[in-house]
DSSP file (Angstrom, degrees, kcal/mol; ACC not computed):
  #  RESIDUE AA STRUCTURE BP1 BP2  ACC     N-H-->O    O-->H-N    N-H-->O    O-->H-N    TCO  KAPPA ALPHA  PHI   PSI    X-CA   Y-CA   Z-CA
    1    1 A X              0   0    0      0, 0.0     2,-0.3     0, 0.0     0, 0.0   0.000 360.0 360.0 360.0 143.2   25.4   -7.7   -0.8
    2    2 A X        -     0   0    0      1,-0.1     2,-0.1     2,-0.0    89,-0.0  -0.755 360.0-105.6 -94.2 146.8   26.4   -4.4   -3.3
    3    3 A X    >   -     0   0    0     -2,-0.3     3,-1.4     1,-0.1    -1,-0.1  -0.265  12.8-115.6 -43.3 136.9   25.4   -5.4   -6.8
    4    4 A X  T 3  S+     0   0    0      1,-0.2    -1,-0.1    -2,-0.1    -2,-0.0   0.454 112.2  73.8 -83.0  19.8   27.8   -6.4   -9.4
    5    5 A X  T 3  S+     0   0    0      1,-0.1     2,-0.4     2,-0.0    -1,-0.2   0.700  93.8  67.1 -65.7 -34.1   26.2   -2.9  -11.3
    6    6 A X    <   +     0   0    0     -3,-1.4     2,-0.3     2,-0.0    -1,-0.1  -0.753  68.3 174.4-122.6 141.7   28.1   -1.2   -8.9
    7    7 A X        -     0   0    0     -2,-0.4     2,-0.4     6,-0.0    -4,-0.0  -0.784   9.1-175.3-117.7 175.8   32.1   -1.1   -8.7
    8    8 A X        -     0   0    0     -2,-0.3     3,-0.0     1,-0.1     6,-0.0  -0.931  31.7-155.3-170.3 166.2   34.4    0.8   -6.5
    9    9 A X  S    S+     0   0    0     -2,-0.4     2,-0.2     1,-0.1    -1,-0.1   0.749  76.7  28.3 -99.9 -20.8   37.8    1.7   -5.6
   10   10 A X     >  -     0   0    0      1,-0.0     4,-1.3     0, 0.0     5,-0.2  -0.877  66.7-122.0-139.5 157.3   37.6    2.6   -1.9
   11   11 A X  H >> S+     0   0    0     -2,-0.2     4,-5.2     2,-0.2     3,-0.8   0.949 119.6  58.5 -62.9 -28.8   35.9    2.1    1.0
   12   12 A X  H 3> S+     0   0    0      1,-0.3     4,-2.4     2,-0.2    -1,-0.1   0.930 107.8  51.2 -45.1 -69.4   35.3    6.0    0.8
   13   13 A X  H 3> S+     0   0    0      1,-0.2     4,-0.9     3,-0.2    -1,-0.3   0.680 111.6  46.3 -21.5 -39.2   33.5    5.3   -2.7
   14   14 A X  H <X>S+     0   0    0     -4,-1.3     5,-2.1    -3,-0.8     4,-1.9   0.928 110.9  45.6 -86.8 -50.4   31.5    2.9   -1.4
   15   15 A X  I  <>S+     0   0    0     -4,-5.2     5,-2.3    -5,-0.2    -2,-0.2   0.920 122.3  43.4 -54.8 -34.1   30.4    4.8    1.8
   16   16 A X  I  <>S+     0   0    0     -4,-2.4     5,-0.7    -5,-0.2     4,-0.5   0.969 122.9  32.8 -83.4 -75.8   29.7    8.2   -0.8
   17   17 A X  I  <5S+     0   0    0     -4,-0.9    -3,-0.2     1,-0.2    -2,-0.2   0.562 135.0  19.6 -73.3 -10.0   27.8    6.3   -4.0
   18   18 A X  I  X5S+     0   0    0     -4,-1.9     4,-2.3    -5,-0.3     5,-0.2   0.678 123.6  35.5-127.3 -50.6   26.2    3.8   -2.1
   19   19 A X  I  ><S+     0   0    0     -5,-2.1     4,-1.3     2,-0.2     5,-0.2   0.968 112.1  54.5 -78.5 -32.2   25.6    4.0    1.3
   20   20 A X  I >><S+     0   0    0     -5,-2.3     4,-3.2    -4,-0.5     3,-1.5   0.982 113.1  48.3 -24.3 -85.1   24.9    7.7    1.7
   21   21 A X  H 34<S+     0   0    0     -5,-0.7     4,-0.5     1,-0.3    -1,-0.2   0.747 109.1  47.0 -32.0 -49.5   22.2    7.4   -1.0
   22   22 A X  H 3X S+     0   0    0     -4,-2.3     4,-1.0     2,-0.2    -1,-0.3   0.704 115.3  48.3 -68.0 -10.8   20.4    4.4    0.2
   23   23 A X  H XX S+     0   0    0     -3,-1.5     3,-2.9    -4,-1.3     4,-2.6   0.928 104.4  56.5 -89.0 -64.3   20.3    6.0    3.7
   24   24 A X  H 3X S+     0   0    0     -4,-3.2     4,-1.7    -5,-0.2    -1,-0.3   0.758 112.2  47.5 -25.5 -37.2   19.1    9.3    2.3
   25   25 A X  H 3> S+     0   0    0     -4,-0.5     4,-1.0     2,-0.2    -1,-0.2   0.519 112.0  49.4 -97.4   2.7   15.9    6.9    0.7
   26   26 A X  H <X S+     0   0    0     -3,-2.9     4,-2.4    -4,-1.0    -2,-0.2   0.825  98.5  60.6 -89.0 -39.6   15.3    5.3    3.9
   27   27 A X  H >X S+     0   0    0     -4,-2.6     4,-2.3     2,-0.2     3,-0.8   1.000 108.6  47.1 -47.5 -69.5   15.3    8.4    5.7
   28   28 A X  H 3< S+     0   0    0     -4,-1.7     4,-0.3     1,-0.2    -2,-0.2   0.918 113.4  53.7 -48.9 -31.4   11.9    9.4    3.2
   29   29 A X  H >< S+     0   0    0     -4,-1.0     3,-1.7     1,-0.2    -1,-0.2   0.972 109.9  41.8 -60.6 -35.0   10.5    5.9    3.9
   30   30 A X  H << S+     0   0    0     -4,-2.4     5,-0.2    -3,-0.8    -1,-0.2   0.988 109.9  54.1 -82.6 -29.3   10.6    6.2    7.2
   31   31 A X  T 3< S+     0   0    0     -4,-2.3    -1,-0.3    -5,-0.2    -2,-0.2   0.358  89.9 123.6 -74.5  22.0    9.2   10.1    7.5
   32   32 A X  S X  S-     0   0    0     -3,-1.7     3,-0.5    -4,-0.3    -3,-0.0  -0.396  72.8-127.6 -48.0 140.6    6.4    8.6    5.5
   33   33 A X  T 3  S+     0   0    0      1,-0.2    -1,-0.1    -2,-0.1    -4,-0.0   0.865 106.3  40.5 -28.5 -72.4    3.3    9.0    6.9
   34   34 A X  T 3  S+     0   0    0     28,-0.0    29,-4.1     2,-0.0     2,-0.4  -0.037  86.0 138.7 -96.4  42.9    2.0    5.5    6.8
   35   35 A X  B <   -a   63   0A   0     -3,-0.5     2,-0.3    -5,-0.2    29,-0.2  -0.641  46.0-137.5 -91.2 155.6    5.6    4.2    8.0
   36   36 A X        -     0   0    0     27,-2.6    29,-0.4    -2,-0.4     8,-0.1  -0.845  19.1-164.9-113.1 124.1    5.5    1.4   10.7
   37   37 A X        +     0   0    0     -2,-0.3    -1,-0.1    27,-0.1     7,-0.1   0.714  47.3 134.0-101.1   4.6    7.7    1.2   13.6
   38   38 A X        -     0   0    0      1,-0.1    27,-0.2     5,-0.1     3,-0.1   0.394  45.4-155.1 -14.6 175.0    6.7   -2.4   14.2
   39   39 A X  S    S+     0   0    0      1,-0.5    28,-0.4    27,-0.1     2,-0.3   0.570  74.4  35.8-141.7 -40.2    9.7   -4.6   14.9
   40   40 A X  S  > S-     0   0    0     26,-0.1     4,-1.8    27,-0.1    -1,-0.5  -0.713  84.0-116.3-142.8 164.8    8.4   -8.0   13.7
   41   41 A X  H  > S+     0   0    0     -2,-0.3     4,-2.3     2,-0.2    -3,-0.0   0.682 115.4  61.0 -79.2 -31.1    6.0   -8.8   10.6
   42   42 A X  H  > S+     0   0    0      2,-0.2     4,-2.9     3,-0.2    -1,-0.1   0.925 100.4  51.5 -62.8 -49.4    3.4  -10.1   13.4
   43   43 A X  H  > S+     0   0    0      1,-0.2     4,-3.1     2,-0.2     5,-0.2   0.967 116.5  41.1 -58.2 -40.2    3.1   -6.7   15.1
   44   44 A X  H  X S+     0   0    0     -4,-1.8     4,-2.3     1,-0.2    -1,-0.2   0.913 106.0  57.6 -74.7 -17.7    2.4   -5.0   11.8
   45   45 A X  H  X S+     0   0    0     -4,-2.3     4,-1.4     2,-0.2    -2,-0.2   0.981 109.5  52.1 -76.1 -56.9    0.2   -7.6   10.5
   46   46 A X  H  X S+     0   0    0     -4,-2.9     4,-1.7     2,-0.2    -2,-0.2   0.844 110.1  48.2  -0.4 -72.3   -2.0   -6.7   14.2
   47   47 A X  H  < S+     0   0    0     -4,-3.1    -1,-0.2     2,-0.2    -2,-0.2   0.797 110.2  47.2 -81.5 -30.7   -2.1   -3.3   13.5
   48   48 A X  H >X S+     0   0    0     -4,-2.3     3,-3.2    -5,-0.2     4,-1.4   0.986 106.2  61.4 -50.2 -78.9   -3.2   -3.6   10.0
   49   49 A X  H >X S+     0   0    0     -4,-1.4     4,-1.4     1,-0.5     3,-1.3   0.503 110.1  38.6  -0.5 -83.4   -5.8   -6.0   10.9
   50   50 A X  H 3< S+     0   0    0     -4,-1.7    -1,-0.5     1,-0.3    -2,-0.2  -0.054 105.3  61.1 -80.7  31.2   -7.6   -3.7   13.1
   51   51 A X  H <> S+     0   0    0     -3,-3.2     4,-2.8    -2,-0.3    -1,-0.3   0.539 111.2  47.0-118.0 -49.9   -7.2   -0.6   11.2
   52   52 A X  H <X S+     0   0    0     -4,-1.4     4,-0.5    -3,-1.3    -2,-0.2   0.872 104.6  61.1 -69.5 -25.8   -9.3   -2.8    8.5
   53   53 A X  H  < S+     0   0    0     -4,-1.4     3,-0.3    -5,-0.4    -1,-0.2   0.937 100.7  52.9 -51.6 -36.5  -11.4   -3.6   11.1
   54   54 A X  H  4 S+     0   0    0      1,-0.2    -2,-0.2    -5,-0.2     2,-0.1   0.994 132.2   3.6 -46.7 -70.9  -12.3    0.0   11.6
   55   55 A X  H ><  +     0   0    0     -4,-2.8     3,-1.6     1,-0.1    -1,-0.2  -0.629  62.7 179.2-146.5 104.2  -13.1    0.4    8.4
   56   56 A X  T 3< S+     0   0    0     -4,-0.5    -1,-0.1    -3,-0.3    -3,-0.1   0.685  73.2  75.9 -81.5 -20.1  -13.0   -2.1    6.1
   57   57 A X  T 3  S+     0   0    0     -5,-0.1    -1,-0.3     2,-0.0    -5,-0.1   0.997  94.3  78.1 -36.7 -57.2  -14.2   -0.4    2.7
   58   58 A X  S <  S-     0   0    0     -3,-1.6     2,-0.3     1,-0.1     0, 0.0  -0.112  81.2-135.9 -48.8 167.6  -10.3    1.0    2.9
   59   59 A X        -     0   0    0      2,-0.0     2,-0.3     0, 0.0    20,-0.1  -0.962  29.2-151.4 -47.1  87.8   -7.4   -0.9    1.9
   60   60 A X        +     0   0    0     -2,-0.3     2,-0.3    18,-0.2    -8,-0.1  -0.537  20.7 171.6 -71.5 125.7   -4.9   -0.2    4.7
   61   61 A X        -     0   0    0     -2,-0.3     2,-0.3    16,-0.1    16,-0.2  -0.922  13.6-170.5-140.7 171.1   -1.6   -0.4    4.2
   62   62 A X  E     - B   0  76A   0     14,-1.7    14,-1.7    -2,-0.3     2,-0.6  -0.998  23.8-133.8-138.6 149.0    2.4    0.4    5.7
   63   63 A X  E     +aB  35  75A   0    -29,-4.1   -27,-2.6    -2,-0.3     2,-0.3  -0.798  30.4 172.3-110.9 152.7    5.2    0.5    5.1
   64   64 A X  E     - B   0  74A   0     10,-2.2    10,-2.0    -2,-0.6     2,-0.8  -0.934  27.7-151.0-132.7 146.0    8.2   -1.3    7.7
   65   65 A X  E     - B   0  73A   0    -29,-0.4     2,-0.3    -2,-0.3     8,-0.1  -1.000  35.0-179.6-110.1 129.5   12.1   -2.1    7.9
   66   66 A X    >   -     0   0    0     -2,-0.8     3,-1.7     6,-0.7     6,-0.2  -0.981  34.8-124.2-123.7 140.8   11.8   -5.0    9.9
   67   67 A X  T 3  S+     0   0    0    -28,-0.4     3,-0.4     1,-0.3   -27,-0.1   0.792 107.9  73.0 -49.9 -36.7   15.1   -7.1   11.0
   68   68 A X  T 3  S+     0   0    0    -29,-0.3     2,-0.4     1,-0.3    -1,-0.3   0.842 105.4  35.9 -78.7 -29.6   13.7  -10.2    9.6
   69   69 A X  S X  S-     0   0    0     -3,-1.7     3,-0.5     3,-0.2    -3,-0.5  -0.893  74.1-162.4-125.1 106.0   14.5   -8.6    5.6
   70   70 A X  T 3   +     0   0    0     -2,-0.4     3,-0.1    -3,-0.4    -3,-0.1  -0.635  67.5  37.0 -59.5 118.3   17.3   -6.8    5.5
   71   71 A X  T 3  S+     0   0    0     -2,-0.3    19,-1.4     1,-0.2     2,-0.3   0.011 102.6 108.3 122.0 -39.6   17.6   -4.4    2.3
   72   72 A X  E <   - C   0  89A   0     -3,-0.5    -6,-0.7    17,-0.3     2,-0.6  -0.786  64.3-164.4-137.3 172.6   14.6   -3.8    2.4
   73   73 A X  E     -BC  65  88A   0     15,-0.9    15,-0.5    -2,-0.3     2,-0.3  -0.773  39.2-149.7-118.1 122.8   11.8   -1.6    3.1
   74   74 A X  E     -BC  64  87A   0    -10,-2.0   -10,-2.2    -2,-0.6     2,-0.6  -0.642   4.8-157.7 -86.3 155.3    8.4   -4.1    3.3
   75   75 A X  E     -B   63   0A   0     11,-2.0   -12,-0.2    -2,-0.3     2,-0.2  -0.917  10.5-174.6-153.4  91.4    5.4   -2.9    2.3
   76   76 A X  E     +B   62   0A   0    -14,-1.7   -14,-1.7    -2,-0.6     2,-0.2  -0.595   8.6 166.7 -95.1 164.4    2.0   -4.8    3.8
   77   77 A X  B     -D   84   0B   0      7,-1.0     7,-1.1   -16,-0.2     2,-0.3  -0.690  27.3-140.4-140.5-161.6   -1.7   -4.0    2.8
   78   78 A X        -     0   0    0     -2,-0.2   -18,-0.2     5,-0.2     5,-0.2  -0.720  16.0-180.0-162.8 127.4   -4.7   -5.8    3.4
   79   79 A X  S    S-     0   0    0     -2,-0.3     4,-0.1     3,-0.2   -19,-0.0   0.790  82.1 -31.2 -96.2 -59.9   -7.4   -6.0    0.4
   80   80 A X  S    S-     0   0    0      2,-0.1     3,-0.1   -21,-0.0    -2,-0.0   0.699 124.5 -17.8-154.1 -26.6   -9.9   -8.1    2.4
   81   81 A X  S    S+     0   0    0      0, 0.0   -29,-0.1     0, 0.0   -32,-0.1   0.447 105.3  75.1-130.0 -45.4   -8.7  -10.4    4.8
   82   82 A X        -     0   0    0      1,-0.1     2,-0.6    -4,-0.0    -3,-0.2   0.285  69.2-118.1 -14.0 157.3   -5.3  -11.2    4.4
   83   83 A X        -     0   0    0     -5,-0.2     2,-0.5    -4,-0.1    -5,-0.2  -0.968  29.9-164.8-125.5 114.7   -2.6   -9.8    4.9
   84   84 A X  B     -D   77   0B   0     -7,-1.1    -7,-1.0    -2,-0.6     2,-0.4  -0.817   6.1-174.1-111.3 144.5   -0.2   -9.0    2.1
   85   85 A X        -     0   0    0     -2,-0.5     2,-0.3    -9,-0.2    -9,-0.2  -0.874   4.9-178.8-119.0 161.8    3.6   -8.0    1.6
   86   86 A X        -     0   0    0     -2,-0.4   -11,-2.0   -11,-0.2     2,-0.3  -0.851  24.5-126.5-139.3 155.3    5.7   -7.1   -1.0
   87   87 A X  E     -C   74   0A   0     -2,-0.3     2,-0.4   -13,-0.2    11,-0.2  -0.900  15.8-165.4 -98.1 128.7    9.4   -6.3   -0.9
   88   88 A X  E     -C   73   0A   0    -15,-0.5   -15,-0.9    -2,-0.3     9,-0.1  -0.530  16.4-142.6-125.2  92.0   11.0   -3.2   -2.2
   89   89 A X  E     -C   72   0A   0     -2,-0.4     7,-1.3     7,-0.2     2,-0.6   0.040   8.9-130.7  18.7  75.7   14.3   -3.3   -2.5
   90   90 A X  B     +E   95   0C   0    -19,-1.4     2,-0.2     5,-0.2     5,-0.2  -0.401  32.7 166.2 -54.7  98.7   17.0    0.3   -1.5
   91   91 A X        -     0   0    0      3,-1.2   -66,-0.1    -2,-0.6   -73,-0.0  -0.647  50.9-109.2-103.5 159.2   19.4    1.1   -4.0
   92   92 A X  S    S+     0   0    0     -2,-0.2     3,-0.1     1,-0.2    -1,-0.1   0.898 117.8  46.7 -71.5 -20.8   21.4    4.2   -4.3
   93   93 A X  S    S-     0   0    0      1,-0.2    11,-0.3    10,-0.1     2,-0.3   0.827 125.9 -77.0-100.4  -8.1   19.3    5.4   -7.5
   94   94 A X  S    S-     0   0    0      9,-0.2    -3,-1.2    -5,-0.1     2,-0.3  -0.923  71.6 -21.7-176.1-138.4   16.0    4.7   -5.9
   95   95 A X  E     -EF  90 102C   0      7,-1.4     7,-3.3    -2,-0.3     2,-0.4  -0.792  46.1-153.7-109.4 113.7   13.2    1.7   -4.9
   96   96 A X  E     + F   0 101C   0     -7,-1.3     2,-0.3    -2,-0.3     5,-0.2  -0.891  33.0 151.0 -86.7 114.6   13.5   -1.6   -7.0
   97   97 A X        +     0   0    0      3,-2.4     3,-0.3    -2,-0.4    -9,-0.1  -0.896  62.4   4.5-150.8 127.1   10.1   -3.2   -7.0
   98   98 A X  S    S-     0   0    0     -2,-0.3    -1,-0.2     1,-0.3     3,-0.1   0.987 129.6 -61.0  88.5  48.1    8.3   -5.5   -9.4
   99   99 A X  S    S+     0   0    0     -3,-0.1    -1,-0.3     1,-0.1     2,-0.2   0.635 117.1 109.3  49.4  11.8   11.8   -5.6  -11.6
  100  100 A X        -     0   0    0     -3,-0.3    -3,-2.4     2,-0.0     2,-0.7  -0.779  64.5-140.5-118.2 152.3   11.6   -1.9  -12.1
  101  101 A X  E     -F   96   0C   0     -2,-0.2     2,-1.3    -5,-0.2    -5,-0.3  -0.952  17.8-149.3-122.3 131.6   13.8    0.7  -10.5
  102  102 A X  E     -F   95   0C   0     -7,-3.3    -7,-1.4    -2,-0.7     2,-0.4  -0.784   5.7-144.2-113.4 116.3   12.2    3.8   -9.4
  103  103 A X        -     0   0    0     -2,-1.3    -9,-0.2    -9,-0.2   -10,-0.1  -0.269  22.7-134.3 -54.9  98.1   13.8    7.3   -9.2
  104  104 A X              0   0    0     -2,-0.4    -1,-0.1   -11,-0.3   -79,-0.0  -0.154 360.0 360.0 -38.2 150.7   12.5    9.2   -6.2
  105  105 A X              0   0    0      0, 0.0    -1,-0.1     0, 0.0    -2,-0.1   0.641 360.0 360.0 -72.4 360.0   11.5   12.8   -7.2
């Protein structure tokens, strides 16, 4: 669903201010380093696991688009045994997380 921030006049508008952009910040998530190609929340939660298992001083963490939240790009860690997510939201002017919108450089 586009935000009611954003209006437009055409589909064209919509496909140039909005989708373009978000796709363009999905492209950097995903040539991230610690990007995940998991498919389901289970598989990444796995592979975290044992990655703290390894070495469990670290906090290991990744980032996934997984089917199951659309919109968004999820972001698990693991502090000490758990497994944690947050959601970060794609907008065309950057990453919405934690109310805040952040401009990519």
């Amino acid at each position: 669903m586009i935000s009611s921030d954003y209006y437009f006049e055409s589909l064209r508008e919509i496909v140039e201010r909005y989708i373009i952009p978000c796709n363009r910040l999905v492209r950097e998530v995903v040539g991230h380093q610690k990007f995940s190609d998991a498919k389901t929340f289970e598989d990444l939660e796995a592979r975290l696991k044992e990655e703290k298992k390894e070495e469990p001083a670290r906090i290991p963490y990744r980032f996934a688009i997984l089917p199951a939240y659309p919109q968004y790009i999820v972001l698990c860690y693991v502090p000490k045994e758990k497994v944690l997510k947050e959601f970060i939201k794609v907008r065309p002017k950057g990453f919405y997380f934690h109310d805040v919108n952040h401009v990519p450089f």
